[in-house]
Structure formats: C-alpha cells, structure tokens
C-alpha positions in Angstrom: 10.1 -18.8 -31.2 12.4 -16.2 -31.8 11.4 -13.5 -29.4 13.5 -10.6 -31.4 11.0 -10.9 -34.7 8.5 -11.2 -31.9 9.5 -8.2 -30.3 9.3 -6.0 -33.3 5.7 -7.1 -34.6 4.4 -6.2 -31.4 6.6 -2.4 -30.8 4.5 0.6 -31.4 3.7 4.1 -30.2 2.0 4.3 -27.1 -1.1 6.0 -29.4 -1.0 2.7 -31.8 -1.3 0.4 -28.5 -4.2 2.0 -26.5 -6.3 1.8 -29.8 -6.4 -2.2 -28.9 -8.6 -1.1 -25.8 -12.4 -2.0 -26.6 -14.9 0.0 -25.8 -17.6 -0.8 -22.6 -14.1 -2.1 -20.9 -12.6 -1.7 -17.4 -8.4 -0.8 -18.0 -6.1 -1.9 -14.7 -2.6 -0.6 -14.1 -0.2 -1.7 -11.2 -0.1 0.1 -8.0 1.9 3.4 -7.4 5.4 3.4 -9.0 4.5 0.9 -11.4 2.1 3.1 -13.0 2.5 3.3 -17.0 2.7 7.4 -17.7 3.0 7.3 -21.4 0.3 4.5 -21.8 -2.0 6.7 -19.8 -1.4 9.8 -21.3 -2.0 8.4 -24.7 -5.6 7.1 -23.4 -6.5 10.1 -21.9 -5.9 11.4 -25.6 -8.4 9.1 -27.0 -11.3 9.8 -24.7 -13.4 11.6 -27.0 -13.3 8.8 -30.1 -13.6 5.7 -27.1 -17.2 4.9 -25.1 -17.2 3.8 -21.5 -13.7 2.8 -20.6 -12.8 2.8 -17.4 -8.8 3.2 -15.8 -8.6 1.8 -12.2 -5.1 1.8 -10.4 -4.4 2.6 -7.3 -1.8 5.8 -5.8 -1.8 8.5 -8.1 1.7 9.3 -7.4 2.6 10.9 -11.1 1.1 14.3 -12.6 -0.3 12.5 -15.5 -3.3 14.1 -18.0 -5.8 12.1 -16.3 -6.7 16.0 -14.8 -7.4 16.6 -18.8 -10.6 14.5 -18.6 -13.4 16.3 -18.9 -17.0 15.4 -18.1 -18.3 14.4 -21.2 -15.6 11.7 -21.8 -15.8 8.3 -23.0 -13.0 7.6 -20.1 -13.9 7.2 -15.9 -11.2 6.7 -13.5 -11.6 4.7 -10.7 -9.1 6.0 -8.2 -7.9 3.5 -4.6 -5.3 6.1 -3.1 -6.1 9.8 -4.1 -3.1 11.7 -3.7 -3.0 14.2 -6.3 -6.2 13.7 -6.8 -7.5 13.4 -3.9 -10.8 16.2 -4.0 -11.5 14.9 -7.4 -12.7 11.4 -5.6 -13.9 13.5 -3.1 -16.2 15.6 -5.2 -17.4 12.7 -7.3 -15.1 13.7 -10.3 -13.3 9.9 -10.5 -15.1 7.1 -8.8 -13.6 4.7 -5.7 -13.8 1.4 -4.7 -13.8 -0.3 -1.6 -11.7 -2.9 -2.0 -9.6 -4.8 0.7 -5.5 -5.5 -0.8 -6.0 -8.9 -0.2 -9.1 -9.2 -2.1 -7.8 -7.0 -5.2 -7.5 -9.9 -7.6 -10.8 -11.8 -6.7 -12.5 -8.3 -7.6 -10.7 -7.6 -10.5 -11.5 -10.9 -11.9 -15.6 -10.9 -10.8 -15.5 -7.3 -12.6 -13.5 -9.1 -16.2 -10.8 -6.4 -16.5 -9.9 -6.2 -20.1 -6.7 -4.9 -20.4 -3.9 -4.3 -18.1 -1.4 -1.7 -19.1 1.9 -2.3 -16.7 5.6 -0.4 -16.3 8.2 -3.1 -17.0 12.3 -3.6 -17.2 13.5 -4.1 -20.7 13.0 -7.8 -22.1 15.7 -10.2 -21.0 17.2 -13.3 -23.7 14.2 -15.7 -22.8 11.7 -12.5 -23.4 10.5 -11.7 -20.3 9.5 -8.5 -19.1 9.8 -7.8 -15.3 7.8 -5.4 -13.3 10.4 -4.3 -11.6 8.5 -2.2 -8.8 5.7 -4.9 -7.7 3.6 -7.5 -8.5 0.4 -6.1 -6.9 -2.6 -7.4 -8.1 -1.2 -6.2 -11.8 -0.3 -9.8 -12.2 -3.4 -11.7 -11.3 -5.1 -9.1 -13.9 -3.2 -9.7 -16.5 -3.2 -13.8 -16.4 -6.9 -13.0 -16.8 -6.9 -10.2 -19.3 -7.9 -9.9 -23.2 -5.1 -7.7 -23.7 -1.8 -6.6 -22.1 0.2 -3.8 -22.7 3.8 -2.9 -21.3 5.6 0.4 -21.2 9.5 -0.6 -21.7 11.8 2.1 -19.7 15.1 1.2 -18.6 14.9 2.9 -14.8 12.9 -0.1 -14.2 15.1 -2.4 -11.8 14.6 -5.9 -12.4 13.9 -7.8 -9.6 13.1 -11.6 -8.3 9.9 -13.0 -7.5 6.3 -13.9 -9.4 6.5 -10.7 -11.4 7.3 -11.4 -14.8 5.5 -11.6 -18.2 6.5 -13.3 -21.2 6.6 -11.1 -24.5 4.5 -14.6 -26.2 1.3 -12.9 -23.5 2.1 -9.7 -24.5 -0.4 -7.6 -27.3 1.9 -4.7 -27.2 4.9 -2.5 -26.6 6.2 0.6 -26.3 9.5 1.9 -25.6 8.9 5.4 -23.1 11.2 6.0 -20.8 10.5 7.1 -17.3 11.6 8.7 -14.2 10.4 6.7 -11.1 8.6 8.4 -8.6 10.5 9.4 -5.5 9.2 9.7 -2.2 10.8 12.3 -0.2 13.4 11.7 3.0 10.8 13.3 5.9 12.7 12.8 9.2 10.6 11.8 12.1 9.8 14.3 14.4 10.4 14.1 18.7 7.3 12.4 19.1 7.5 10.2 16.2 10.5 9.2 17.5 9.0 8.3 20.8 6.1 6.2 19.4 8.9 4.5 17.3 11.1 3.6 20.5 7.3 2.2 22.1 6.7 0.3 19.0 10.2 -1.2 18.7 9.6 -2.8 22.4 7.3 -5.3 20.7 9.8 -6.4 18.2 12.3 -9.3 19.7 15.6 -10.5 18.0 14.4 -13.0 15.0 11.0 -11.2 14.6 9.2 -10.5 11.5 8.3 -7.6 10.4 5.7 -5.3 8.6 6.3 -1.3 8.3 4.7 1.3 6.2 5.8 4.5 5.3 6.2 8.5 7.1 7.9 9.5 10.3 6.7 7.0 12.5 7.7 3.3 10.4 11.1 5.8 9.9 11.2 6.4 13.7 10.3 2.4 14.9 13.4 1.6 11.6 16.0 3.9 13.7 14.5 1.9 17.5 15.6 -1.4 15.8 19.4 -1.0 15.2 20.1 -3.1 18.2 18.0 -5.8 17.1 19.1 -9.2 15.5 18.2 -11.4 12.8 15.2 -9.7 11.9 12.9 -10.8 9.1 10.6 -9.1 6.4 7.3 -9.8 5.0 5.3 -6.4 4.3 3.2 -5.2 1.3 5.6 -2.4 0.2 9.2 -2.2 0.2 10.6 1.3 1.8 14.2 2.5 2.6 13.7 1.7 6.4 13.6 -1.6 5.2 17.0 -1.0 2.8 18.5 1.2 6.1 17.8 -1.8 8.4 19.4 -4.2 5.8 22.2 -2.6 5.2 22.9 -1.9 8.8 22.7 -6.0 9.2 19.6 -5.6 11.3 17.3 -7.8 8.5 19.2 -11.1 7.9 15.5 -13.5 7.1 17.7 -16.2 8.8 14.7 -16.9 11.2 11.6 -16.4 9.1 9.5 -19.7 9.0 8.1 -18.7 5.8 9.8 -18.1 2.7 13.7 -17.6 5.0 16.8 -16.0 3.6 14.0 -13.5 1.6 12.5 -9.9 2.2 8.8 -10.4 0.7 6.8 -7.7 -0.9 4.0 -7.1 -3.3 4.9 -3.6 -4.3 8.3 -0.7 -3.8 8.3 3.0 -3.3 10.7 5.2 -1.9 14.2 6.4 -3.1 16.5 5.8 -6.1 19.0 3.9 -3.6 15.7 1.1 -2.5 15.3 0.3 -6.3 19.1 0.1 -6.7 18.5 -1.9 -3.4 15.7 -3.8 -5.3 17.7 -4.6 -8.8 19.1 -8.3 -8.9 19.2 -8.7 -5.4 18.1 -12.5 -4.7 17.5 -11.9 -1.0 14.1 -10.1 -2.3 10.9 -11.3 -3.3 8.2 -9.5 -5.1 4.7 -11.6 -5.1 1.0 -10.6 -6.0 -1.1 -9.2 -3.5 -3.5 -12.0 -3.0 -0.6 -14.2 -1.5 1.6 -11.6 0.0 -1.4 -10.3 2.1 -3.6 -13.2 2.5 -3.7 -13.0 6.7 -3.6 -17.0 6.4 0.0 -16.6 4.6 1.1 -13.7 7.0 0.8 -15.9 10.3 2.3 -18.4 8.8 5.4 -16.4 9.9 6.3 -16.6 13.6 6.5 -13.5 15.9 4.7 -11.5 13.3 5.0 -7.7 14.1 2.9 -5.6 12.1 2.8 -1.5 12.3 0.2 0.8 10.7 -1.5 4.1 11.2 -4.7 5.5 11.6 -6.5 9.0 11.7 -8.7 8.3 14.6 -9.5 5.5 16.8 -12.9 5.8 18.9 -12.9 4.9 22.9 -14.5 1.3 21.7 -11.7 0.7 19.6 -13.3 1.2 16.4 -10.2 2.8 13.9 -10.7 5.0 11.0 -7.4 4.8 8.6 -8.9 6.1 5.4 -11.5 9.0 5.7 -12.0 12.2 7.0 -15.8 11.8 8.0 -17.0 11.1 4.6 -14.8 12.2 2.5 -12.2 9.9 1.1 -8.8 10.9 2.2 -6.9 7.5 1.5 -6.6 3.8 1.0 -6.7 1.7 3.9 -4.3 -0.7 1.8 -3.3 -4.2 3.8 -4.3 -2.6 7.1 -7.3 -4.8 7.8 -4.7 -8.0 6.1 -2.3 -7.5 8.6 -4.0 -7.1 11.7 -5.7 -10.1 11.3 -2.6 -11.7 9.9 -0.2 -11.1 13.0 -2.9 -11.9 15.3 -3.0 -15.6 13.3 0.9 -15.5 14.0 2.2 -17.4 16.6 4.0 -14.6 18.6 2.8 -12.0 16.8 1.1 -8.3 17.4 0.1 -5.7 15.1 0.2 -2.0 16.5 -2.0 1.0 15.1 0.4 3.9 16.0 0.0 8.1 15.8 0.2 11.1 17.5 -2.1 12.0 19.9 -2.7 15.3 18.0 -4.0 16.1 14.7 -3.5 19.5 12.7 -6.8 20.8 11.1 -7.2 24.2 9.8 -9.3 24.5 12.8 -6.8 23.5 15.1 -5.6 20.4 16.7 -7.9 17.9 17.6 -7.4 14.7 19.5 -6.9 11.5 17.4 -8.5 9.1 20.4 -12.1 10.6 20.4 -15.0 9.4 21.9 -16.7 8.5 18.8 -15.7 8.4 15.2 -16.3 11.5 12.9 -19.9 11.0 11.6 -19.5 9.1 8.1 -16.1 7.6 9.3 -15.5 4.6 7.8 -14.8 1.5 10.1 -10.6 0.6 8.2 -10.1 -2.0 11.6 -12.9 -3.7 13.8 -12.9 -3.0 17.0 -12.9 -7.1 17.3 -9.3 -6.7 15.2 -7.8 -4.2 16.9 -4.7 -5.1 18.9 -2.6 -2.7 20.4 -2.7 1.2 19.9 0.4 3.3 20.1 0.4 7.5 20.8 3.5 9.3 22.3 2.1 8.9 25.9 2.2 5.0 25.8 0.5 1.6 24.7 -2.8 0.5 25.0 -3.4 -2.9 24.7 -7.0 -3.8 23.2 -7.4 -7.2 22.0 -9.8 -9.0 24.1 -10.7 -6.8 26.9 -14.2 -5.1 27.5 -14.9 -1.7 26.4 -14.5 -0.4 29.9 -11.2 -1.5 29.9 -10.1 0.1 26.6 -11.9 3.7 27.2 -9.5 3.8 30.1 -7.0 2.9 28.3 -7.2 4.8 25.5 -7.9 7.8 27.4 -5.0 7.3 29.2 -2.4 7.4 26.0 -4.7 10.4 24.5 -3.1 13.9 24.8 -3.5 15.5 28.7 -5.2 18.5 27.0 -7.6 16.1 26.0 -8.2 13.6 28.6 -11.1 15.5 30.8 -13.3 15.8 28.2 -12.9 11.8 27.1 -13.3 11.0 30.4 -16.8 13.4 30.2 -17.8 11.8 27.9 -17.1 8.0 28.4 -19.1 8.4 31.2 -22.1 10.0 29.7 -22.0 7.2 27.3 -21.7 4.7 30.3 -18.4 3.6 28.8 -16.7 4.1 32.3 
C-alpha cells in the first residue's frame, strides 16, 4: 500500500468532503476539543441542498456556524453539553439526548451513525491518524460508520492509547488548521479551597483518582501535594492532573489496573496539558465505553472519585445537569463513577459544592428539601456516597433517610438550616 498516493486521492476541501454525507443520516463528532471546526462549518454551508442530517457531539466549546442554521434546514443538531448554546437546547432550537458516557457507543450504534467527522494529528509513516485530544465514543463510531472524515491540523498532539485510525478506513481529508480550545486558569476561591482540603482527606498515599474540572477539582489538586504515589483513571484529562504530575504527586506505581499509566477518554484545559499529552507514554487515551464502564473503574483499588452537583435533596436524590427543566449541562461519567468507586475495593466517590448558589434572584441553598420541580435525577439516591459543602461531609451511602436529612442539613449553609429543618419535619423526614 503506499499510503502517500493514498493520501492524495483522498485530500480535499472540507466543502468536497461533507458532500459524501447522505441524506436521512445521523453525523457524530468527538467530544469537546476534538471537535472538527472546518468540517462543521462546511456542513452548516450545505444545509439548504441536504435533507434530514443530523450533527450530534457533545461540548460546544468553539463559536462555529452551527448558530447560522436556520429553521427550515435540512440539518438538526443534537447537542450533549450546551455551552455556547446552551438556550438553544433550552428553547427547543437543537435537540438533546439523554445518554449516560458509558453507554455513548451502545447508542450510537442502536441509532447507525453514518459518518463520523473527527480532529486528528497529521498522518505518521504507517498512515495513521491520531486523535490526539480523546478517544470518546468518536472511536467506537467510526469502526461502525459508512464514512469517516478527518480534519488534519498540526496543533493536534499526538498521544498513546486506542485512538488512532488508519488512512486505509478513511473516506476523506482535509488539511485546516486549528487553534485548540483553551479553558481558562479560574483559581479556586476560600471556600473551594476548603471543600478541596475535605475532599483530599479521603484520598490516601497510592489512591486512585478521578477529578473534573472548576475551582473545586483545582482546590482538592493543591490539598494533595503531600500525597504519594498517586494514580489516575478519570474521563478527561485537566492540568490539576498535569500540576499533580509534575509536582511527583501521580507516579501510577500503585494502580492495579493499567499501572505506570494516567487513563483518559478525552483532554481539555491548557496549551501546557496537551504539550503534557504529546508523546508522553505514561498516558493513555481509550474510548468511553471502557474508560467509564463502572465494572473497569473498580477494578482499581482505593478508587476516589470527585464530582459536582447543582442541588442535592434531603433524601439524597442529586441533580448535576438541570436547572428545573431546563437543560443546563451534561451529567457526563457522573452516574459511571459513582457506581464505579463504590465497586472499588477502598474506594468512595464524593459529590462536592458550595452550600450557596448565585441566581439572579439571589442565593439559594444547594441542599434543599426537595429537588427543583422537573429536576432531573443525575445520581440515585441508592448511588449517592458522600456529599461535600464548605461546612463538612456527609456521609450517605447506606443509611436511612432520617439519618441523611440530618446530615445534610447539618453541612447546608447556617442561613439556611431552620428552614430545612422546617421542613424535614413537615415531610416527617426527621
């Protein structure tokens, strides 16, 4: 095969490529950072001469022309993590599905994606292509797609792992560079540092861990630096997982799965974590359906996972992605890791927040009595572990729902604690 005569056949503008999508077809890009501007834009161009194509991906972190769409187009988006977009979901502008992380690749396959489009590093001497910035569920779609596209930029790192495509499974390419999104350095603030001091008490030397992104994953990263040997195996890759590394904190020498290797699914953050990310062997990217399958997450020992939420009721029931009824995010590998750490032997997995929230009406208490009406259920109240606010730990699993009102009321703001206690009693919680 020579892959070079290979390679040319197959270049062509990013308008050339999207004209292999067939009509009546459902079109999958990778999560987040991995998302494939030019490719997109050059759809969004076609929507008037295509019929019923729809674009799912997931965190619409780049301004792309997907906001050019109008009603009457041939093209529907399908949106997981509204950012940007987030009232267009909300008023019914761009569809979302439910889906669990874990479950992504089983859904995409029962709903016979058609093409995938996908952001990848320049083609190496055997002809693959790496996506760099995750594996996702981008790669279980594409093994099953008719036709796969790849965006070529060279700001793509190229990194280890199950996240490669050869150019002999690709239909097309196009050569677009592209900046990567950045996510910007938000320190934590005093009481985000405090949760982050409660949460790193969980985490012993040789623990494994799981952290997300904002102030309070930022504020548990600076609670570890005395910590040793400390292992990763999370869904995305931040730079409180590049700090901790760097600072010799995360070693993997005591993982039981997968040692010596940080494991991830997907990257965002700063230029320096995919520097961090490029050729460095002691990191793994896999596809979602592995990486957050709770069966593979307890598979490593001492497990500690760390999430948020928006609101968590006095029964433990925890809302992560809505505000009432109204979309507001993804709940992501929430649900995957909570029920993964608890499968660990050793492990815990910690929903943490402030006790506070800031609406334009004013702060309201994140520990409520009940959920917002239309809230949607992101964790089981039979999941939930242990929940985290600047005024201490509750610890849920397994006790009775008297138990956890107190609790719970007890780690809610003071300003807020009277009228809690009101009402669990009313309800005959207490």
């Amino acid at each position: 095969m020579n892959i070079e005569e290979l390679y040319r056949q197959k270049l062509m503008s990013a308008d050339d490529a999207v004209k292999l999508i067939p009509d009546h077809s459902t079109v999958l890009t990778n999560v987040a950072v991995g998302h494939p501007v030019a490719l997109v834009n050059a759809l969004v161009r076609r929507q008037d001469s295509i019929r019923d194509v729809e674009l799912f991906y997931v965190v619409d972190l780049y301004d792309t022309d997907i906001k050019n769409i109008h009603p009457e187009s041939g093209l529907k988006v399908d949106l997981g993590y509204p950012v940007i977009h987030r009232r267009d979901v909300q008023e019914g502008k761009f569809y979302h599905t439910p889906v669990r992380f874990c479950d992504a690749a089983k859904v995409f396959l029962e709903r016979k994606v058609s093409t995938t489009m996908h952001l990848v590093a320049p083609m190496d001497k055997h002809g693959y292509f790496c996506m760099g910035v995750g594996a996702d569920y981008g790669l279980s779609a594409m093994r099953m797609a008719e036709k796969v596209l790849v965006q070529v930029s060279s700001t793509v790192p190229r990194s280890h792992g199950e996240n490669f495509v050869h150019i002999s499974q690709v239909d097309a390419i196009v050569e677009a560079e592209q900046q990567l999104f950045q996510l910007p350095d938000i320190p934590p603030n005093a009481n985000e540092e405090i949760i982050g001091r409660y949460c790193a008490e969980f985490v012993q030397d040789g623990a494994t861990i799981q952290l997300g992104i904002g102030g309070i994953p930022n504020a548990a990263a600076t609670a570890l630096v005395d910590k040793k040997d400390l292992g990763v195996h999370s869904e995305m890759a931040c730079d409180t997982m590049r700090l901790l590394w760097e600072q010799g904190v995360i070693t993997n020498r005591k993982k039981t799965l997968l040692p010596d290797r940080c494991v991830f699914t997907f990257a965002m953050g700063s230029q320096k974590l995919y520097d961090w990310i490029h050729d460095n062997p002691g990191i793994e990217f896999r596809g979602v359906e592995w990486v957050n399958d709770p069966y593979v997450i307890g598979l490593n020992d001492n497990m500690i996972s760390i999430n948020g939420a928006l609101e968590v009721d006095l029964t433990g029931q925890a809302c992560s992605e809505s505000i009432g009824h109204l979309q507001h995010t993804h709940p992501g590998g929430q649900l995957d890791f909570v029920n993964g750490a608890y499968r660990s032997k050793g492990g815990r997995s910690i929903l943490a927040f402030e006790s506070l929230a800031n609406t334009p009406t004013g702060p309201v208490s994140r520990i409520t009595w009940q959920l917002k009406p239309g809230a949607i259920v992101t964790t089981p109240r039979h999941d939930i572990d242990c929940v985290v606010t600047e005024y201490g730990v509750a610890m849920l699993k397994g006790r009775s729902i008297r138990e956890r009102a107190r609790q719970l009321i007890a780690i809610a703001h003071p300003d807020c604690r009277d009228e809690l206690n009101f009402q669990a009693r009313k309800l005959h919680l207490l």
